[in-house]
KOLMAR-106778 format. One record per residue (C-alpha): x, z, y; residue number from 1; residue in three letters. Coordinates in nm, 3 decimals. Layout:
! residues N
[r [X, Z, Y], NUM, "ALA"]
...
! end
This chain:
! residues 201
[r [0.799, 1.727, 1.366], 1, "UNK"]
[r [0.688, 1.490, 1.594], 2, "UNK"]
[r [1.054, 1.358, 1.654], 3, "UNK"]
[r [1.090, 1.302, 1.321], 4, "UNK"]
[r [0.820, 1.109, 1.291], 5, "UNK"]
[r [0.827, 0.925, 1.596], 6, "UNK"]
[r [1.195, 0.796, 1.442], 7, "UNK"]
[r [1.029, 0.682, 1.071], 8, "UNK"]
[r [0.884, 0.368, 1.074], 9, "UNK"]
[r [0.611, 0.218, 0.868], 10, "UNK"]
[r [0.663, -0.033, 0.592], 11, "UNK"]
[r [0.730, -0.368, 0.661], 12, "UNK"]
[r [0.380, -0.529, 0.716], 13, "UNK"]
[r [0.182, -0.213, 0.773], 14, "UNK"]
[r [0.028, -0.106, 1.085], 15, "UNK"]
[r [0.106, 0.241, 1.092], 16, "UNK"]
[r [0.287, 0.500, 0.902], 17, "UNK"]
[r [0.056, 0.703, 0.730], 18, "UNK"]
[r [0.068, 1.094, 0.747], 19, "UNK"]
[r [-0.100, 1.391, 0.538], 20, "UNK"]
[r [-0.102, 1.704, 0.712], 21, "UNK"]
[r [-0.238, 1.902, 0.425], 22, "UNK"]
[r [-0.321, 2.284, 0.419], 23, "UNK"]
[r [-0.628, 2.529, 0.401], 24, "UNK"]
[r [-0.828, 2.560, 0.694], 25, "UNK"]
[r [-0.667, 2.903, 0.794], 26, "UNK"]
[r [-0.315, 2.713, 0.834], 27, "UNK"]
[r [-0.536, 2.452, 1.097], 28, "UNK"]
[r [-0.388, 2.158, 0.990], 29, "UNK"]
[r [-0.605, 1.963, 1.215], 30, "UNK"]
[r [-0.481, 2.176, 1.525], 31, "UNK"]
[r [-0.092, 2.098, 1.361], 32, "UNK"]
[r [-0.206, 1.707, 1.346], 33, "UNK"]
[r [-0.367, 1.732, 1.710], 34, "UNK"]
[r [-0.036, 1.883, 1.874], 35, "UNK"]
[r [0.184, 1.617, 1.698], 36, "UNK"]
[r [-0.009, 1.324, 1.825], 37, "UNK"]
[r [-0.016, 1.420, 2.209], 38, "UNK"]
[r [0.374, 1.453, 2.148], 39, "UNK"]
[r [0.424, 1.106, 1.984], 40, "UNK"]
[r [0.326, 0.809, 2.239], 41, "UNK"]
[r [0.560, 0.939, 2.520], 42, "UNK"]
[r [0.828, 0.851, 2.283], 43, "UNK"]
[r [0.693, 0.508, 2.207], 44, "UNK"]
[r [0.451, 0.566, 1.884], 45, "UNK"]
[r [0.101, 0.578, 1.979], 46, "UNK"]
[r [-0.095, 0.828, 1.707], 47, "UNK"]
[r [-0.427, 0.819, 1.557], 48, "UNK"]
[r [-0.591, 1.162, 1.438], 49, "UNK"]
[r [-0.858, 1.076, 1.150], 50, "UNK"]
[r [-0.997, 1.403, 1.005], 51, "UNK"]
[r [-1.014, 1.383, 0.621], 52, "UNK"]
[r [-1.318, 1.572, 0.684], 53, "UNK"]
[r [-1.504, 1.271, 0.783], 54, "UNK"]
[r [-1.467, 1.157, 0.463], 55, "UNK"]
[r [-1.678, 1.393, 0.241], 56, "UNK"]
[r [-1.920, 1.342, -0.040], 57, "UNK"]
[r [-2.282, 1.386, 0.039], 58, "UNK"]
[r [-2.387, 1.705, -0.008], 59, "UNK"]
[r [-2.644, 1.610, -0.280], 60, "UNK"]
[r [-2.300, 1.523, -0.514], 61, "UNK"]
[r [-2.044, 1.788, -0.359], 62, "UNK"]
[r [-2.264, 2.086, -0.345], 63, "UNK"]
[r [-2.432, 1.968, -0.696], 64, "UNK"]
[r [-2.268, 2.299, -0.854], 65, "UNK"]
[r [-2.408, 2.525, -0.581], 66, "UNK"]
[r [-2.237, 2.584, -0.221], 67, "UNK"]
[r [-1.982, 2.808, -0.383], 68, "UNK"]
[r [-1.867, 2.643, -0.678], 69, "UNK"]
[r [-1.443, 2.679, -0.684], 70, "UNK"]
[r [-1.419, 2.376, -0.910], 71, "UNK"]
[r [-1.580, 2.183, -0.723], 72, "UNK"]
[r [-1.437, 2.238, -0.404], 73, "UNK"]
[r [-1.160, 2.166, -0.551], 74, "UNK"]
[r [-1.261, 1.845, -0.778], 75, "UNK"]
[r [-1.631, 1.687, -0.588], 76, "UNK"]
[r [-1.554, 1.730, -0.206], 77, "UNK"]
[r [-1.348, 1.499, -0.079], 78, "UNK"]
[r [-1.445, 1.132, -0.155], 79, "UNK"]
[r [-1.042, 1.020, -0.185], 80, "UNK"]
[r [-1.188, 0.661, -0.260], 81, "UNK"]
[r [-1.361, 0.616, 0.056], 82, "UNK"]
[r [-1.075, 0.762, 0.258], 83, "UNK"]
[r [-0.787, 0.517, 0.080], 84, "UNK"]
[r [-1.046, 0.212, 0.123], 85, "UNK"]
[r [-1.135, 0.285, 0.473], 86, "UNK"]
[r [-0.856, 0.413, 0.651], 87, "UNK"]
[r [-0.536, 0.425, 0.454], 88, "UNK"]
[r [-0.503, 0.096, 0.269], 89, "UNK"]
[r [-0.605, -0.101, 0.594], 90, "UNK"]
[r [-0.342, 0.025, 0.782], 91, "UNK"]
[r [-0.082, -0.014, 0.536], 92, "UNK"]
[r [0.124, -0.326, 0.393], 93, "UNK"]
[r [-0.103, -0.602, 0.413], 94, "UNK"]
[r [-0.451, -0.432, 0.539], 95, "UNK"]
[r [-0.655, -0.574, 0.810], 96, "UNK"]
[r [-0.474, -0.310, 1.091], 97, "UNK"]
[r [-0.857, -0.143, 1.120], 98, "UNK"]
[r [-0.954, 0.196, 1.006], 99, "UNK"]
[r [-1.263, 0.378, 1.012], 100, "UNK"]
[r [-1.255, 0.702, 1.198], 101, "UNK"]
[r [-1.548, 0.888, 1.049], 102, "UNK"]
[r [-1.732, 0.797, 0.707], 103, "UNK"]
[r [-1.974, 1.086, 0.676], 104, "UNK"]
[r [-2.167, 1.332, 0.933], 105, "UNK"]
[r [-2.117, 1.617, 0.746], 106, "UNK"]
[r [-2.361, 1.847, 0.991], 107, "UNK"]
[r [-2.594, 1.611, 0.955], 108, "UNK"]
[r [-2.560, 1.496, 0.585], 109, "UNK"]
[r [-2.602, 1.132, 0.686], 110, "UNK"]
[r [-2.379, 0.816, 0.706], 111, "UNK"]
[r [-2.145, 0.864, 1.062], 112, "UNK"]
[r [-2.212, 0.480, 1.124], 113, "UNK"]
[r [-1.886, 0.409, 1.286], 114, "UNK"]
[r [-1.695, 0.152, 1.390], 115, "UNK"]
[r [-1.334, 0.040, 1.240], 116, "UNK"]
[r [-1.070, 0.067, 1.494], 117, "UNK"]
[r [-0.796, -0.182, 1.546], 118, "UNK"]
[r [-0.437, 0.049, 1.471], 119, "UNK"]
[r [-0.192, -0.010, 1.777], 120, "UNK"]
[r [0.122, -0.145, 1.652], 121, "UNK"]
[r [0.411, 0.105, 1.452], 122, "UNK"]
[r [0.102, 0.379, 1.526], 123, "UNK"]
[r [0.136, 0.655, 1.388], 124, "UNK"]
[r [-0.194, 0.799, 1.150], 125, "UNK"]
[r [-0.268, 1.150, 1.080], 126, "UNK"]
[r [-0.447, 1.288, 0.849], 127, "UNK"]
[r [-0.535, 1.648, 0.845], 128, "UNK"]
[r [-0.720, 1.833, 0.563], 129, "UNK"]
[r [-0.711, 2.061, 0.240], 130, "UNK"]
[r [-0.621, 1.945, -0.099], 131, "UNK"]
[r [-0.495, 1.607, -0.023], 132, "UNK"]
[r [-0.204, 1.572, -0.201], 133, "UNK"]
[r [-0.217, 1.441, -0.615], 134, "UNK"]
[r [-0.517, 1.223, -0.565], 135, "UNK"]
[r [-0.309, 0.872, -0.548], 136, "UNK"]
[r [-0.349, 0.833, -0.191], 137, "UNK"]
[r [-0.110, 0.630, 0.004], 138, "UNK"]
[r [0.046, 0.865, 0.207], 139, "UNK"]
[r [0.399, 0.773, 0.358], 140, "UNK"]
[r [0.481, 1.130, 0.488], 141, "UNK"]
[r [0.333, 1.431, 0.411], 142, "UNK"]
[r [0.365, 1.756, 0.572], 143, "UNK"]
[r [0.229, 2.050, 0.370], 144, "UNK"]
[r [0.117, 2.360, 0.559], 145, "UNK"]
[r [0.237, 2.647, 0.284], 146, "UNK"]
[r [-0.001, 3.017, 0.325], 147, "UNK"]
[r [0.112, 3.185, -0.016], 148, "UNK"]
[r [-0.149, 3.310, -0.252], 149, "UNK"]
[r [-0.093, 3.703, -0.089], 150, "UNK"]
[r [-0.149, 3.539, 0.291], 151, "UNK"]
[r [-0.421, 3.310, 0.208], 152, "UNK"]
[r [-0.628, 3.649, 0.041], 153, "UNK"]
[r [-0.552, 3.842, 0.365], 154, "UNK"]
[r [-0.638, 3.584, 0.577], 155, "UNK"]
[r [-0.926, 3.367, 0.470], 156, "UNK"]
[r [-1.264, 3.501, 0.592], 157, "UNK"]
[r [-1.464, 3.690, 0.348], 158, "UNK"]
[r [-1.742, 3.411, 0.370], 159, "UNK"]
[r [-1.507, 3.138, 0.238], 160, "UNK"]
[r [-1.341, 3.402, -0.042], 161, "UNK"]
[r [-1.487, 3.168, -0.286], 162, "UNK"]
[r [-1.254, 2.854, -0.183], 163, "UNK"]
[r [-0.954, 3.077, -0.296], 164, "UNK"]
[r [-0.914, 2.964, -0.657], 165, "UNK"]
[r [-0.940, 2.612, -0.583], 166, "UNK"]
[r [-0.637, 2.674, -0.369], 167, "UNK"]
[r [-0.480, 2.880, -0.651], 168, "UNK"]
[r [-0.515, 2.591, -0.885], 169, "UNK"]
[r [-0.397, 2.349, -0.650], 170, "UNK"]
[r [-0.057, 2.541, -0.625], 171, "UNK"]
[r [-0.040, 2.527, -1.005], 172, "UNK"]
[r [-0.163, 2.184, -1.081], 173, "UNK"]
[r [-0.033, 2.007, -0.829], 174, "UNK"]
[r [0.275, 2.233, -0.669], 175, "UNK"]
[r [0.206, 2.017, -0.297], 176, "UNK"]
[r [0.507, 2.233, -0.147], 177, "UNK"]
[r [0.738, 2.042, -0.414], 178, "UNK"]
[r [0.554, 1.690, -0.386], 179, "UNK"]
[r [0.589, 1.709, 0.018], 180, "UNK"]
[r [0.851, 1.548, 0.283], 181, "UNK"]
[r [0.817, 1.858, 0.497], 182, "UNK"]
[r [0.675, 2.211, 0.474], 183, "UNK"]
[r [0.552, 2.458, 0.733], 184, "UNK"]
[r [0.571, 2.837, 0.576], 185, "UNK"]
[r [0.233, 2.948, 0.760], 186, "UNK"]
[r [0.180, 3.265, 0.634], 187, "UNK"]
[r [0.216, 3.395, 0.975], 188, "UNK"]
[r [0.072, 3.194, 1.212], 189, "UNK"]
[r [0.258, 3.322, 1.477], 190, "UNK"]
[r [0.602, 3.260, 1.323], 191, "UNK"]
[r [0.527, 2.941, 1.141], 192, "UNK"]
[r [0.918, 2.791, 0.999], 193, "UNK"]
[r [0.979, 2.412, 0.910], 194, "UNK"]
[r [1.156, 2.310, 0.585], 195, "UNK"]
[r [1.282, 1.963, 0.554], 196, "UNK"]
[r [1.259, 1.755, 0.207], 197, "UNK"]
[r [1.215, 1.423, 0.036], 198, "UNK"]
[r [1.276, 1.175, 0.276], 199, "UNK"]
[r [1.331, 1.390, 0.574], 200, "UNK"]
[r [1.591, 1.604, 0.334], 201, "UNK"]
! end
């Protein structure tokens, strides 16, 4: 993956090429995203991890429905305008070249108070988290982290059992394995398999 990407350059005028890793917490996109950008700069493309994580609603709007609420884990947590104002649109054709790493301390339920950080040039941005694609965002690549309905029961942790239909409906509203550049069959971690499409096809 990270040869591929390390060989795809941004648009013309943007400052990085910008990259969904997108998949359930139980795939570890961020640990995917992570292991990508340590393998990047030593062929010339500096990489920037920015969790999409960091970008969350306060909980007073994305718990509103209660801390268990399918819908709106699905619909309320992830505040997609803050993330394409703050870190993807800056970095892309015509932006300033800054992003903001962190929006919101989720822990703490308070603003992060960051600081935007210049991109290096033809960087490469990563974004790991769940549910990212069919929101509009401006992603150049994405790489979709596939754990089939069956997997994703066996595997997710009976205390997050209640995230599963939002990831159900996701499949069915969206279909993210169609809509991505390249897919990672996760349902065994240990024997994860890359499948090549869209612009990688």
């Amino acid at each position: 993956m990270a040869g591929l990407l390390a060989g795809t350059d941004p648009d013309p005028g943007a400052s990085a090429l910008r990259v969904a890793v997108d998949g359930p917490d139980i795939a570890a996109p961020s640990d995917l995203a992570a292991a990508v950008a340590e393998r990047l700069p030593p062929s010339g493309r500096p990489a920037v991890v920015v969790p999409a994580g960091g970008f969350l609603r306060p909980a007073s709007l994305r718990l509103e429905r209660g801390r268990t609420d399918p819908d709106a884990r699905y619909t309320d947590w992830l505040d997609a305008g803050a993330l394409a104002r703050e870190v993807l649109d800056p970095v892309g054709s015509g932006g300033s070249g800054e992003y903001l790493p962190v929006l919101w301390d989720v822990a703490r339920d308070r603003a992060a108070r960051a600081v935007p950080q210049p991109m290096p040039p033809r960087g490469v941005l990563l974004v790991p988290g769940a549910l990212l694609q069919g929101l509009g965002l401006a992603f150049d690549v994405v790489v979709h982290l596939r754990v089939a309905p069956a997997a994703r029961r066996r595997r997710t942790p009976a205390e997050q059992a209640w995230e599963l239909p939002a990831f159900d409906r996701y499949d069915d509203e969206v279909d993210p394995v169609a809509l991505a550049d390249a897919v990672v069959l996760a349902d065994s971690p240990e024997h994860p398999a890359l499948v090549l499409q869209g612009r990688f096809a």
